[in-house]
C-alpha positions in Angstrom: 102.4 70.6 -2.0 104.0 67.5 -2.3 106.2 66.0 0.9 109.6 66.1 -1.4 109.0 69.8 -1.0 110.6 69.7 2.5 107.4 71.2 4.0 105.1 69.2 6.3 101.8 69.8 7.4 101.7 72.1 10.6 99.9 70.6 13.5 97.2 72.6 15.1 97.8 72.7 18.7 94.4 73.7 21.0 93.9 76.2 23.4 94.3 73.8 26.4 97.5 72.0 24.7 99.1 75.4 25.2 98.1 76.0 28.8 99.7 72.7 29.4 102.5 73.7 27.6 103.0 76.3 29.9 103.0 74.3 33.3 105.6 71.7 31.9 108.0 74.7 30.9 107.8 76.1 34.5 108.2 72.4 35.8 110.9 71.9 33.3 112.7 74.8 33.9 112.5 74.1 38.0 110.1 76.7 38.6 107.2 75.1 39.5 108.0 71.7 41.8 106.5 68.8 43.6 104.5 70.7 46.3 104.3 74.1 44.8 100.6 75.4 44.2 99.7 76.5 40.8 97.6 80.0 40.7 93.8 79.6 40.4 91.3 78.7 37.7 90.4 82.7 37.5 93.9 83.6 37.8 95.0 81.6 35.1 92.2 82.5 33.2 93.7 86.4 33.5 97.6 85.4 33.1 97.1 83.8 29.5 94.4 85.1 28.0 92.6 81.9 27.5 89.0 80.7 28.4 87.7 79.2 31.8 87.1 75.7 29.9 90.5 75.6 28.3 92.1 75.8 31.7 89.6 73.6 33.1 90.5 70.6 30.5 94.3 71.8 31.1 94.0 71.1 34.6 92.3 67.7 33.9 94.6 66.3 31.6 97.4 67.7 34.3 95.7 65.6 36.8 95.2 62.6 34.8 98.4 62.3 34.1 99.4 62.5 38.0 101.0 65.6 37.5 98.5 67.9 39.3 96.3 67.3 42.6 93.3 69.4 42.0 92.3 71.4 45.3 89.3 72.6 46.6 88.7 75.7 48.7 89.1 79.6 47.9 91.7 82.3 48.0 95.1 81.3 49.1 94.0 77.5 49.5 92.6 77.4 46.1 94.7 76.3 43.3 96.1 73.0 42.3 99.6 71.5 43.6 102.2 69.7 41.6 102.3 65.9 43.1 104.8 63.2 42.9 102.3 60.8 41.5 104.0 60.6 38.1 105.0 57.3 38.6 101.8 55.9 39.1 100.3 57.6 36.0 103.2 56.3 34.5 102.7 52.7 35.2 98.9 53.3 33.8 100.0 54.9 30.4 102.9 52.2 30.1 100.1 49.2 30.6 98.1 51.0 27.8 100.9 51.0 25.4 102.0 47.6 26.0 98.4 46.8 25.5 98.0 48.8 22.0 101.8 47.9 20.8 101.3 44.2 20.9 104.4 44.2 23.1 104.8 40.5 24.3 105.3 39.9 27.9 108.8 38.2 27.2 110.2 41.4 26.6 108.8 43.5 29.7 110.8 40.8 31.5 113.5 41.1 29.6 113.6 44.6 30.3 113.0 43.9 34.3 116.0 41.9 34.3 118.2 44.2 32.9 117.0 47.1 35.4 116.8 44.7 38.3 120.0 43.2 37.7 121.4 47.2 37.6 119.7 47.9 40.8 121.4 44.8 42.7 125.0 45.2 41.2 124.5 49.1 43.0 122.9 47.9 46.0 125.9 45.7 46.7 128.0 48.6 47.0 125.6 51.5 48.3 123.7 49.8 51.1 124.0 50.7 54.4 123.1 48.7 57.6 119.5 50.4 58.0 118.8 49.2 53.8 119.5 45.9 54.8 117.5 45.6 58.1 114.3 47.4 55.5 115.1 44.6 53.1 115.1 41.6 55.7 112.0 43.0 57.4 110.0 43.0 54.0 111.2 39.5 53.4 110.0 38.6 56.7 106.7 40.2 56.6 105.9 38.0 53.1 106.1 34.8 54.9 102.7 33.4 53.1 101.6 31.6 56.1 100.9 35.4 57.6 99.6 37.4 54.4 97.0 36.9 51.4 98.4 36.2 47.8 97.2 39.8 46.9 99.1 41.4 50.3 102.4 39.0 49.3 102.2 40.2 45.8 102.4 44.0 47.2 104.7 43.0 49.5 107.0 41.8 46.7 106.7 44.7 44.4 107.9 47.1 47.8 110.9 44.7 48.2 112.3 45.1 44.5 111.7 48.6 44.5 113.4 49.0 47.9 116.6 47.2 46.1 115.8 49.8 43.3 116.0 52.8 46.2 118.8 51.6 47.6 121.0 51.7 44.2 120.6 55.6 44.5 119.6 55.7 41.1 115.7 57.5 41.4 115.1 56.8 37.7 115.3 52.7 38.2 113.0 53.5 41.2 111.0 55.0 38.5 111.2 52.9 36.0 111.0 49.7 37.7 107.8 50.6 39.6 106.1 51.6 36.7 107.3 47.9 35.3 105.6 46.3 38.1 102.2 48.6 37.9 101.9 47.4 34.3 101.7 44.4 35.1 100.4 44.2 38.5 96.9 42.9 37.2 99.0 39.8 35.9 100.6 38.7 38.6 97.8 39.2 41.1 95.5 36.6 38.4 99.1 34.0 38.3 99.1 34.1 41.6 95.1 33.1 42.4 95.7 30.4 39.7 98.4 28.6 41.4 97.1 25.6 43.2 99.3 25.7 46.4 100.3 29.0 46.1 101.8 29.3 49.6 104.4 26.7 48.9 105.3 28.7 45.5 105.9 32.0 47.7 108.1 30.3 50.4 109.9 29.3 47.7 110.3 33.2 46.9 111.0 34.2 50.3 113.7 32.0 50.4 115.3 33.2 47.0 114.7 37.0 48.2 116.8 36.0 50.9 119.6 35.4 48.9 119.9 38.2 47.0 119.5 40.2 50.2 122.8 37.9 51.8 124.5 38.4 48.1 123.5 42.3 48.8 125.1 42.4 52.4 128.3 40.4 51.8 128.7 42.7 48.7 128.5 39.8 46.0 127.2 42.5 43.1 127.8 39.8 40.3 125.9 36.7 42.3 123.5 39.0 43.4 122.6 39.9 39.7 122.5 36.0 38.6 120.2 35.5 41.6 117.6 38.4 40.9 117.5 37.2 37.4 117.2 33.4 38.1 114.3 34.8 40.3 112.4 36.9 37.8 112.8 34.4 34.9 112.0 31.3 37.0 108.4 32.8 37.6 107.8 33.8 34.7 108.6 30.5 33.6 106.9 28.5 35.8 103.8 30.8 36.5 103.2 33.3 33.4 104.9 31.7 30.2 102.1 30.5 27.7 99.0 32.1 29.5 96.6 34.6 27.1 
């Protein structure tokens, strides 16, 4: 039958497709949430009518995608738990797609800047006196003279995210954290390829600095310009024309 028909091909969905199905409906619909234990394999098995393996691969793809812990043990301890690692899987699956979409780096910045710019405008008018102090002690604790490229580079990705937290907007948080997890492995290798790398990370403690003052003395639209300068200045001058 041809496609002008207005009939298309049905899409055979698998046992274990549908036992995931379930999970996300309960998650969806709020029943089932971060911390709640799901019933066990055997208990499962009775509750849908499916086989032990088709739960088993559900379970699996659950955890792969950092929906799921997996737990060991029997009776009332046995049974996986929903987690909160989302993000993380997140930041995996987004690296993949990036990978297999040709997306260029250029526009993964691009789209950095427009959530990080978001995240500072908020922070300038959400932060409290306890957000700043976190945000000045990060800065402080990435002085290079005191941490490895590798520790500065962590460092850095908690004190964006914090701006991000402090917005009050969890899906930035999100978001942007999955952003920098996608292309962690990228900034770690610019990093170990800069010559004098410690004199390039003073350089970013002093401009994380200023988007912290802009921050506290409530300066939404400097604080944006800064952030950005920030981001598109290292790209510039450490990522722009490498493979």
């Amino acid at each position: 039958m041809s496609a002008e028909s207005g009939w298309s091909p049905v899409r055979k969905v698998r046992t274990h497709e549908q036992v995931i199905a379930q999970i996300q409906e309960k998650i969806l619909d709020g029943e089932l949430r971060v911390g709640a234990r799901l019933p066990s394999e055997r208990d499962l098995v009775e509750a849908l009518g499916v086989g032990r393996s088709s739960v088993r691969e559900a379970l699996r793809s659950l955890e792969a995608m950092g929906i799921i812990e997996a737990q060991g043990g029997s009776g009332r301890d046995s049974g996986s738990i929903i987690s909160g690692r989302s993000t993380e899987a997140l930041g995996k699956l987004l690296q993949l797609h990036v990978a297999l979409a040709g997306i260029e780096l250029e526009e993964l910045i691009d789209v950095r800047v427009q959530l990080e710019r978001h995240a500072v405008t908020a922070a300038s008018t959400q932060r409290t006196d306890d957000d700043l102090a976190q945000l000045r002690t990060l800065v402080e604790a990435m002085q290079p003279a005191r941490v490895s490229s590798a520790e500065f580079n962590e460092l850095d990705t908690e004190f964006h995210v914090s701006i991000a937290r402090v917005s009050g907007n969890g899906l930035v948080v999100t978001l942007m954290q999955a952003l920098r997890d996608a292309v962690k492995a990228e900034m770690v290798r610019a990093f170990t390829a800069i010559e004098d790398w410690r004199t390039v990370g003073e350089r970013l403690v002093a401009e994380h600095s200023g988007i912290v003052d802009a921050i506290e003395a409530g300066r939404a639209d400097a604080g944006a310009d800064l952030v950005e300068e920030h981001i598109r200045a290292f790209y510039r001058d450490q990522l722009a024309g490498r493979p």
